[in-house]
Every structure is written in structure tokens, then in C-alpha cells.
C-alpha positions as CSV (number, residue, x, y, z in Angstrom):
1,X,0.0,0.0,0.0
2,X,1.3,3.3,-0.7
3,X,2.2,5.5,2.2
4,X,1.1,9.0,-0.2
5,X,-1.4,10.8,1.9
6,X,-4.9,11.0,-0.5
7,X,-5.1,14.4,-1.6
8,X,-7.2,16.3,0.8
9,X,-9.3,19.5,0.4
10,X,-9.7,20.3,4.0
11,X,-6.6,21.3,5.6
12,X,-5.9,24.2,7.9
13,X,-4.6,26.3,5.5
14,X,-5.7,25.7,2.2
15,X,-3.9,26.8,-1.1
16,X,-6.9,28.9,-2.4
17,X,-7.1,30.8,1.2
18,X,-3.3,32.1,0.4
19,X,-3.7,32.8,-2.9
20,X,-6.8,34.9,-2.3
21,X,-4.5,37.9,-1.1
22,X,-3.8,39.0,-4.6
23,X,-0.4,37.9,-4.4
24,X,1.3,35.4,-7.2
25,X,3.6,32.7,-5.7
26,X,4.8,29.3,-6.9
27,X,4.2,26.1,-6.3
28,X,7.7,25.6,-3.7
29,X,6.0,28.9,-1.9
30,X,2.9,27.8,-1.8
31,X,4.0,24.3,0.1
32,X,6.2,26.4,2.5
33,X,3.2,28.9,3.4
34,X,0.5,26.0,3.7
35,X,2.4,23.5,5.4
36,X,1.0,20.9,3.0
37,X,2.6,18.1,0.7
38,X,4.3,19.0,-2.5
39,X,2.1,16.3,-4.1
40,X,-1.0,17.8,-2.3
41,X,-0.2,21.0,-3.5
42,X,0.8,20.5,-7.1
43,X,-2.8,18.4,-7.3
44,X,-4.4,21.1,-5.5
45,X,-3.1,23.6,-8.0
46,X,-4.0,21.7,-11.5
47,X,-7.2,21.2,-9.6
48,X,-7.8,25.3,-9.3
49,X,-5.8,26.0,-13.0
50,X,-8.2,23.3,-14.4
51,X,-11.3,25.1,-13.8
52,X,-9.7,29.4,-14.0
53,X,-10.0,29.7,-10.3
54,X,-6.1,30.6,-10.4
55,X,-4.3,31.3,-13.6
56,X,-0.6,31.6,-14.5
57,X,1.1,34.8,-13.7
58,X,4.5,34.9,-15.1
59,X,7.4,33.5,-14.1
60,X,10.1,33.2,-11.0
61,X,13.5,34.0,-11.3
62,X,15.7,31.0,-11.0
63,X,19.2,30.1,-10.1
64,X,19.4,26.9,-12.7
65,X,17.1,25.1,-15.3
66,X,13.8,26.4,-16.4
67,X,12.7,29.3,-14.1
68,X,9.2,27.8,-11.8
69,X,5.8,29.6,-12.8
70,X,3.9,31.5,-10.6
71,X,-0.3,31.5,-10.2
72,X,-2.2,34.3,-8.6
73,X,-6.1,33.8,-7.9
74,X,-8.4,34.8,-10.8
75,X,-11.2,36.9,-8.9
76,X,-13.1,36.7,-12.4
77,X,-13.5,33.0,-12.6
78,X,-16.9,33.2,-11.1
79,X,-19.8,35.8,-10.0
80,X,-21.9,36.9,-7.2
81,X,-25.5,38.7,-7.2
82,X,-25.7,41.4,-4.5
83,X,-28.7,43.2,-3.4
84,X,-29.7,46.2,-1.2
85,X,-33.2,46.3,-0.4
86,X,-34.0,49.6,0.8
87,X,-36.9,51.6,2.2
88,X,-37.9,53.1,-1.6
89,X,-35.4,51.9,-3.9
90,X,-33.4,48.4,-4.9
91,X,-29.7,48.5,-5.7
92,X,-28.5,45.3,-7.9
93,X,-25.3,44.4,-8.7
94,X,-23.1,42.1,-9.9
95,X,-19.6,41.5,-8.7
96,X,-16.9,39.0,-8.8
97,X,-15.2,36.9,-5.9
98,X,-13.3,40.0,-4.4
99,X,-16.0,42.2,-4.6
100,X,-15.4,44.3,-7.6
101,X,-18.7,45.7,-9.1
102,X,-19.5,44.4,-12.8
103,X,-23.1,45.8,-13.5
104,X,-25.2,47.9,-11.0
105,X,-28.3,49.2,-11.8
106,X,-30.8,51.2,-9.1
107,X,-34.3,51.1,-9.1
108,X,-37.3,52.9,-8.0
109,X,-39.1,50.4,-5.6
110,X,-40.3,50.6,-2.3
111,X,-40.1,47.9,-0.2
112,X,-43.5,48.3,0.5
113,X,-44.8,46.8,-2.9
114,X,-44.1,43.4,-1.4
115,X,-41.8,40.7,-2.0
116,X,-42.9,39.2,-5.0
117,X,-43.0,42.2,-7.2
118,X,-39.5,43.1,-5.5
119,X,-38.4,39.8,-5.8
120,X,-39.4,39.6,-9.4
121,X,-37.7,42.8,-10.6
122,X,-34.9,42.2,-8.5
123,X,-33.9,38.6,-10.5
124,X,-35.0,40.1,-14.0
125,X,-32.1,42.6,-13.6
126,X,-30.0,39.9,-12.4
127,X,-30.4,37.6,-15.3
128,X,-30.3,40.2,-17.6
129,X,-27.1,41.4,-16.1
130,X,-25.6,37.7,-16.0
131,X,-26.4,37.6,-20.0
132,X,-25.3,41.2,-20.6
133,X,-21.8,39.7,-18.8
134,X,-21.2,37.1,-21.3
135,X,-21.8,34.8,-19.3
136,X,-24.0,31.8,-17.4
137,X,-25.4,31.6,-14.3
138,X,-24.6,28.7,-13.5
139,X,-21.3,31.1,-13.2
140,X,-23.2,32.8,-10.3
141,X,-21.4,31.2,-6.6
142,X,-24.7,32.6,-4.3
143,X,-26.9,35.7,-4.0
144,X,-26.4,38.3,-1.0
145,X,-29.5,40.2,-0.1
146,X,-29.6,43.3,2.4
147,X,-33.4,44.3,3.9
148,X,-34.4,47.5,6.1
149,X,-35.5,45.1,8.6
150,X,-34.7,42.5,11.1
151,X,-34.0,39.3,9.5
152,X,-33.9,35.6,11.2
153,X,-30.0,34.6,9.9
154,X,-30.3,31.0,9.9
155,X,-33.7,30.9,7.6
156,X,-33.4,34.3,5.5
157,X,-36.4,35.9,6.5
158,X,-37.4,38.7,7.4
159,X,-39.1,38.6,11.0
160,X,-41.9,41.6,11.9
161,X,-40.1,44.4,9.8
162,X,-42.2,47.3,10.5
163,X,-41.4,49.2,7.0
164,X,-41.6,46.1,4.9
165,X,-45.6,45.0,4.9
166,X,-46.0,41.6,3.3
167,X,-42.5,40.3,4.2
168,X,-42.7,39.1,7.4
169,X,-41.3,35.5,7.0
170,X,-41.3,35.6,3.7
171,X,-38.4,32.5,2.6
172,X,-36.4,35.0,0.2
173,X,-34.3,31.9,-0.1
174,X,-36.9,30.0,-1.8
175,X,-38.1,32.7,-3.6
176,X,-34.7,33.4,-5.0
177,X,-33.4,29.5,-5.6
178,X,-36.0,29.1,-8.0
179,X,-34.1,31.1,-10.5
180,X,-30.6,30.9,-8.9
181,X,-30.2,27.2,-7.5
182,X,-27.0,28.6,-5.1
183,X,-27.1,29.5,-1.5
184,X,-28.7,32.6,-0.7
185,X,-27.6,35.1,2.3
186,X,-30.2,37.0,3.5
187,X,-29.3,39.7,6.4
188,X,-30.1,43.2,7.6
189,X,-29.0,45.9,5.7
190,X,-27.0,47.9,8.8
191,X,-25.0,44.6,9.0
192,X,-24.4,44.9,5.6
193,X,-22.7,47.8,5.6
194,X,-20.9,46.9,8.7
195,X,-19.0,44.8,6.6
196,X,-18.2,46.4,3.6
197,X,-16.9,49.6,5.5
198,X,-14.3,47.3,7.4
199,X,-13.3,45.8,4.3
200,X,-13.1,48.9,2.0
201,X,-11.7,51.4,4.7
202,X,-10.9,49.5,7.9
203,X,-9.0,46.4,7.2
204,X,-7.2,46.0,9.8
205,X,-9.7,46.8,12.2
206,X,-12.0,43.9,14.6
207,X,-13.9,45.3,16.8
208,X,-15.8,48.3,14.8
209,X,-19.9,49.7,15.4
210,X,-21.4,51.0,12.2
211,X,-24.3,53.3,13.2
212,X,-26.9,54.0,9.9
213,X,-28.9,57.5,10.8
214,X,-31.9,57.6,8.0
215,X,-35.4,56.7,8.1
216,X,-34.7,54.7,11.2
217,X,-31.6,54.1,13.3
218,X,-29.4,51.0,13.6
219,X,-26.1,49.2,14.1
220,X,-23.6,46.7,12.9
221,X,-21.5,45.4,15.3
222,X,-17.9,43.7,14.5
223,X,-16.4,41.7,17.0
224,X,-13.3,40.1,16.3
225,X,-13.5,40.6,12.8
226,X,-16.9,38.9,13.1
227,X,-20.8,40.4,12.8
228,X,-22.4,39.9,16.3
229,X,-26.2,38.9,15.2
230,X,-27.0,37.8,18.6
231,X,-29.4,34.8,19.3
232,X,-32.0,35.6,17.3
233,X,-30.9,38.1,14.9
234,X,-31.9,41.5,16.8
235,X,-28.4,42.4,18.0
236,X,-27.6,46.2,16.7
237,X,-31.4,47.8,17.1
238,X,-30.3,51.1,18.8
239,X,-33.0,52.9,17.2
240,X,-35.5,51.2,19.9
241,X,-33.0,52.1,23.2
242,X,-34.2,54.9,25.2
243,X,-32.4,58.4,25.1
244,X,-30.7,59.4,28.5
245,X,-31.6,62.6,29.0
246,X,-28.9,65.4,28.1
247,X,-28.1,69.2,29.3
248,X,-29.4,71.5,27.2
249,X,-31.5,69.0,25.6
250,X,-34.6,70.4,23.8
251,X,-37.1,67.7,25.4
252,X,-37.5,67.8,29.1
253,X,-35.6,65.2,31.2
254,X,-39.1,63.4,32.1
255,X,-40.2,63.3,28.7
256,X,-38.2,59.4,27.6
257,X,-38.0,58.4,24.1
258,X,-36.5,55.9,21.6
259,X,-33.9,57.0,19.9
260,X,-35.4,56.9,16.4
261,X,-38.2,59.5,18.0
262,X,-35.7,62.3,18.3
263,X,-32.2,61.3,15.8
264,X,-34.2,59.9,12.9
265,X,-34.3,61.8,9.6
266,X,-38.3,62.4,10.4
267,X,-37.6,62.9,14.2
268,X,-35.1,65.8,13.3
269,X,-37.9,67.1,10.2
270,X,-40.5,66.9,13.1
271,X,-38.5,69.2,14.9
272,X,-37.6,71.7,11.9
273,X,-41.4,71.6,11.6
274,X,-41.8,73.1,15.0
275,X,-39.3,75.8,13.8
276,X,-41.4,76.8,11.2
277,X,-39.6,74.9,8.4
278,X,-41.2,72.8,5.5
279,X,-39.6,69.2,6.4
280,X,-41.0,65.6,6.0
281,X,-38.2,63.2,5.3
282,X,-34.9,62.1,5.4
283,X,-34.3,64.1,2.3
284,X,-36.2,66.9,3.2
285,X,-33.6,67.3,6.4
286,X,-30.8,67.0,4.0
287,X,-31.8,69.7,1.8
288,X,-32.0,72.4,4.0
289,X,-28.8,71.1,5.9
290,X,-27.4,72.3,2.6
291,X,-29.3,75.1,2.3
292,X,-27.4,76.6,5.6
293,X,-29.5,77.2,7.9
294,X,-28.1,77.4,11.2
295,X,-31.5,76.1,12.9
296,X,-31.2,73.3,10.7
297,X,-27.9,72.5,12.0
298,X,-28.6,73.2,15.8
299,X,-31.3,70.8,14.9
300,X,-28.6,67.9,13.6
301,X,-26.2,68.5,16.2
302,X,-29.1,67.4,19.0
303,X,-29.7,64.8,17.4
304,X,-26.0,63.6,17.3
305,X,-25.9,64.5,21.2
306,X,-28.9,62.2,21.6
307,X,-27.4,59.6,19.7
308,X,-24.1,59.9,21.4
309,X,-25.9,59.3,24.6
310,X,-26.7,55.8,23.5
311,X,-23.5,54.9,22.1
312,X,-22.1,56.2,24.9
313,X,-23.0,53.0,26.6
314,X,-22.4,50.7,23.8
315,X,-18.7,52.3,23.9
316,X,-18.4,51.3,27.4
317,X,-20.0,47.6,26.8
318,X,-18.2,47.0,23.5
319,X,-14.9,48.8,23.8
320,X,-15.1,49.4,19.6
321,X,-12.1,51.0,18.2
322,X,-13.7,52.4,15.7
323,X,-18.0,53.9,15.3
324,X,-18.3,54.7,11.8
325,X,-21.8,56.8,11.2
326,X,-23.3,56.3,7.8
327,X,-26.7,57.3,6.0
328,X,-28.2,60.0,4.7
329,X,-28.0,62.7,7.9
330,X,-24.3,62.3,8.5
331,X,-23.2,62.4,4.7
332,X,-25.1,65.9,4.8
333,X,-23.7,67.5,7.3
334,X,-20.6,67.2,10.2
335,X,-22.9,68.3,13.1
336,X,-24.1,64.8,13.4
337,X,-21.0,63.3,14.2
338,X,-19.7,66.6,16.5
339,X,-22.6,66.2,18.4
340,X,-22.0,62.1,18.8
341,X,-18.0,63.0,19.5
342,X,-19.2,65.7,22.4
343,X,-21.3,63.2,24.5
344,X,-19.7,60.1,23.9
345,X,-16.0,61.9,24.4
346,X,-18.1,63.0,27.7
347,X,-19.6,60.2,28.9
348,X,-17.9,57.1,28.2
349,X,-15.1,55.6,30.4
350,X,-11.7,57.2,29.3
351,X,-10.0,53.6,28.9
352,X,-12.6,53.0,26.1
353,X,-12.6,56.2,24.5
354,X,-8.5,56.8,24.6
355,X,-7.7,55.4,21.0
356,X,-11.6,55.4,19.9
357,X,-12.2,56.9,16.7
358,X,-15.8,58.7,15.4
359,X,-15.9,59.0,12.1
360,X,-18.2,59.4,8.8
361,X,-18.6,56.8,6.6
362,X,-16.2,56.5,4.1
363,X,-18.3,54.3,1.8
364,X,-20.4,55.0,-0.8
365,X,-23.8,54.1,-2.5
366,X,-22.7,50.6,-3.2
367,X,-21.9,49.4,0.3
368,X,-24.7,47.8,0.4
369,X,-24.1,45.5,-2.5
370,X,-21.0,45.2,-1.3
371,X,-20.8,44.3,2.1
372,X,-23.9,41.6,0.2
373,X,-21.1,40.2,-2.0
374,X,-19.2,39.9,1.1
375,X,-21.1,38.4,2.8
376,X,-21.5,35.5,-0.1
377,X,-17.9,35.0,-0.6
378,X,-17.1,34.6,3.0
379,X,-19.3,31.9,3.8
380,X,-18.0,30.4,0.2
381,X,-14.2,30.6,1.8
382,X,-15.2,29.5,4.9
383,X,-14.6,25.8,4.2
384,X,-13.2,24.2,1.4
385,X,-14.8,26.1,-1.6
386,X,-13.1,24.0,-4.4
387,X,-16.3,21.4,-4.5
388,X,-18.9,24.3,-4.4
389,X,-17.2,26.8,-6.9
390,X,-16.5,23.2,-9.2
391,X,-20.4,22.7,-9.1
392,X,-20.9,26.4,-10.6
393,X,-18.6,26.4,-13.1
């Protein structure tokens, strides 16, 4: 019997995980980093050449004899769908495996017309996008989909979202699989984000809260480089905490609300409205943030104080190194995040708040389908993806 290990496509650390950095290397490098056989490596190599998952990239220098070829991952080799579900419109992309937008195309569609007639535009596009690409979808690896809404992780769907009527426990899934026979990710939009602002501008950060101020308010928490869902999938809804009061707070201090009552976008137009300004929405707030008015401003700065007073304890439960504040409100105007920074700078416990950073988002409108095709490709990685991305080739 021969004492050559079978080749095995489960090991620790698996010559697809390396190569996903970007970075060429050769086959001797590749056995060094991994810690695997030559053999195991040379057929795990033809394996990933065989089917474009890692092409040839040039050659090594050498001291003697013909010079060893080097293979880089091929990012290309197959495609994700990515989805952001928001309150009135529906962002669809494709990307490849690292992320990199291929077709995107926004729509006007609320949430509110229901998943089927969501659903149904939402795979048009992607089909049309798949043939537009050249290419099949069997091609396609899985489907990421973000929702304004909390979502049940383990099952995709959505659970009592109060701004998505008809959806509550819809199986996306199912819906989705009928046209796309891969696995489909379904999770809340904040989360979403979450991830592709630590990918795209925090790399190197693990423990990071991503705050979205818009319609409603919530969070995405990293821990350890990993998206804290909690045990049913609520983890992150600030927007239903209670305010601590504040000094010089416009509300008195036995007058306790949620959060989203006095930060939202239509918290903050409620307010304007009491100044004598013509604001409904989100949008209607960020307009006349532009416009200048110092009122307006005031206005956005309270609400950033009153936000800070919740993340104030988050900072001292979580000990993030980094909040990042995205949506519409913050991209409008700094007074948001000055007003967070004051309380939070105030209130939390200086051990937490000696290195913590508050910053604005430095993503832009396709987080969302980004932080979806993330979301795909690192449960794809997570094991051995060789059998999966085979299949779908």
C-alpha cells in the first residue's frame, strides 16, 4: 500500500485561502506557506488551473534550469449577485469573488410593494445582467441580499419588519433559488454595511460599530472581525433604546423616548417643523442642511448628542475601536458626528474612549451590495470552496 497521503481538500490552511490575497507565488511557496505536501499541493493547484479559479502569472527568477511559474487567484472566474433592499429603492449588482462591481443598476421600488413584485424585478435585472456579462449563471457562486428590517439569519427571513408590509417571514431563499439554485444570504442591511466599511476602509480593524442614521436608526456590530447577530438576529437595534436625557436638551428630562423619536431623519424634520420649516423626510432634512441654515444645523447637532448618549454605553460595553456613522443625515452635514463626539467623548469611560475613533462613513452608495457580496464570498471561503465553486462552473 502506498504511504502517499490521498489528496485532501480540508486542511488548515488551504492553497486557495493564500492565494486569495492577490499575491502570485509558486508552487515551492505555496507548500512552505500552507504547510502541506508537495504532491497535495501540485494536485491542488492543477485542480484550481483546471477550472480558472487561479491562472498563470509569469514566471520566477531561478538560479538553474527552467525558471518555476507562478499562479495568482483569478477573482473573475466566477460571479456573485448582490442586493440592497431599501426603504424606496433596490440597488442590484453584480460583482466578482473579491468584490469588484461588474453591473449595477438602481431602481425605483419601495419595499412596501411586497416581496414578490421586489423579488421579481430584482432577478430580472440579475439575469439580464448575468447575459449582458457574457456569461452563465450557473457562473453565479450565491446571491447576497440586504433588507431595512430584522432578518432571522439561519432561515433568511425577514421577521416583523415594521417598513416592509407583506414580508414578514417571507423565505427569500426559496423565492430566489427558483431562478438561482445557489445559497442565498439573507441579512439586515445595517449589518451589511458593517462589513463592507471594514473591508473597504478599515481592514485592519475587529472590533468596529457602524451606526446608519436615516429613516430609522441602527447598528452593525464587528467583533473580532466577526458580525455579532446575537441569538435571534436583533443584536444592533439602537433605534429602539431609550435616550438618556442630556443638558441643554430640547425635550424635558421626564419626557423618555426611543432613539429613532428624536435622531431619525423624520424625528429631526418633526423638529424643523416646530421651527417653522417645510420638512418631512430624510431628504427633506438634508436639503435644507445644505441650504445653511443654522437652525437646521442646531437641529442635527441634537440629534447627534442624543445619539451619542446611547453609544455612549455601547462604547463602554463594547470597547469598539472604531464607530463609523453612515446614512443620509451624516453624509449631509458634520454636526451629526460633532454632536456624537461631544457626548460620547463625555460620557464614556476614558479607557474605552482613549484610541476610539468617530468617524463618517467613508463608503459609498454601493456598500450595500458590497458588504452583500461579502457576505457571499465569506461563507463560500469558509470551508473548502473548491467542491462548491467546481459545481458552478
Amino acid at each position: 500500500m502506498s504511504s502517499k497521503s490521498p489528496v485532501c481538500f480540508t486542511q488548515k490552511v488551504d492553497v486557495l485561502e493564500l492565494l486569495r490575497d492577490g499575491r502570485a507565488r509558486t508552487r515551492a511557496e505555496l507548500v512552505a506557506e500552507s504547510g502541506l505536501s508537495r504532491s497535495t499541493v501540485g494536485a491542488r493547484v492543477d485542480a484550481l488551473l483546471g477550472h480558472g479559479l487561479v491562472v498563470v502569472a509569469g514566471e520566477a527568477s531561478s538560479s538553474g534550469g527552467r525558471p518555476p511559474a507562478r499562479v495568482v487567484f483569478n477573482p473573475t472566474a466566477r460571479l456573485v449577485v448582490a442586493v440592497d433592499v431599501g426603504a424606496t429603492h433596490v440597488t442590484v449588482a453584480l460583482t466578482d469573488l473579491s468584490g469588484l462591481v461588474v453591473d449595477v443598476v438602481t431602481l425605483d421600488l419601495a419595499v412596501a410593494a411586497g416581496p414578490d413584485v421586489v423579488l421579481g424585478a430584482i432577478l430580472r435585472e440579475a439575469r439580464r445582467m448575468v447575459a449582458a456579462a457574457g456569461r452563465r449563471p450557473a457562473e453565479v457562486v450565491g446571491v447576497g441580499v440586504g433588507v431595512p428590517g430584522p432578518v432571522e439569519h439561519a432561515t433568511g427571513r425577514p421577521v416583523s419588519p415594521p417598513i416592509m408590509p407583506g414580508w414578514d417571514g417571507f423565505d427569500v431563499p426559496a423565492a430566489v433559488q427558483r431562478v438561482f439554485d445557489v445559497p442565498v444570504l439573507v441579512d439586515n442591511d445595517v449589518n451589511l454595511l458593517a462589513l463592507a466599511e471594514q473591508h473597504a476602509a478599515w481592514p485592519d480593524v475587529t472590533e468596529l460599530v457602524f451606526v446608519k442614521v436615516s429613516t430609522g436608526i441602527g447598528a452593525g456590530i464587528l467583533a473580532g472581525g466577526q458580525l455579532q447577530r446575537g441569538a435571534s438576529g436583533s443584536a444592533g437595534d439602537l433605534g429602539h433604546l431609550r435616550v438618556p436625557w442630556v443638558p441643554d436638551s430640547p425635550r424635558p428630562a421626564d419626557d423618555p423616548r426611543d432613539l429613532e423619536a428624536v435622531a431619525s431623519g423624520p424625528a429631526i424634520a418633526e423638529r424643523l417643523r416646530g421651527l417653522g420649516l417645510e420638512a418631512r423626510t430624510s431628504a427633506d432634512v438634508v436639503a435644507l442642511v445644505r441650504g445653511g441654515d443654522q437652525r437646521v444645523h442646531a437641529a442635527v447637532r441634537q440629534a447627534g448628542r442624543d445619539l451619542g448618549a446611547v453609544l455612549s454605553g455601547v462604547v463602554n460595553l463594547l470597547n469598539p475601536s472604531v464607530i463609523v456613522v453612515g446614512g443620509s443625515i451624516s453624509r449631509a452635514s458634520e454636526h451629526l458626528i460633532a454632536g456624537v463626539r461631544e457626548v460620547v467623548y463625555g460620557q464614556s469611560i476614558p479607557l474605552a474612549t482613549h484610541d476610539l475613533r468617530i468617524v463618517r462613513s467613508r463608503t459609498d452608495h454601493t456598500a450595500g451590495v458590497l458588504g452583500a457580496a461579502l457576505l457571499v464570498t465569506r461563507q463560500v471561503f469558509a470551508e473548502d470552496p473548491l467542491p462548491h465553486l467546481i459545481r458552478s462552473g
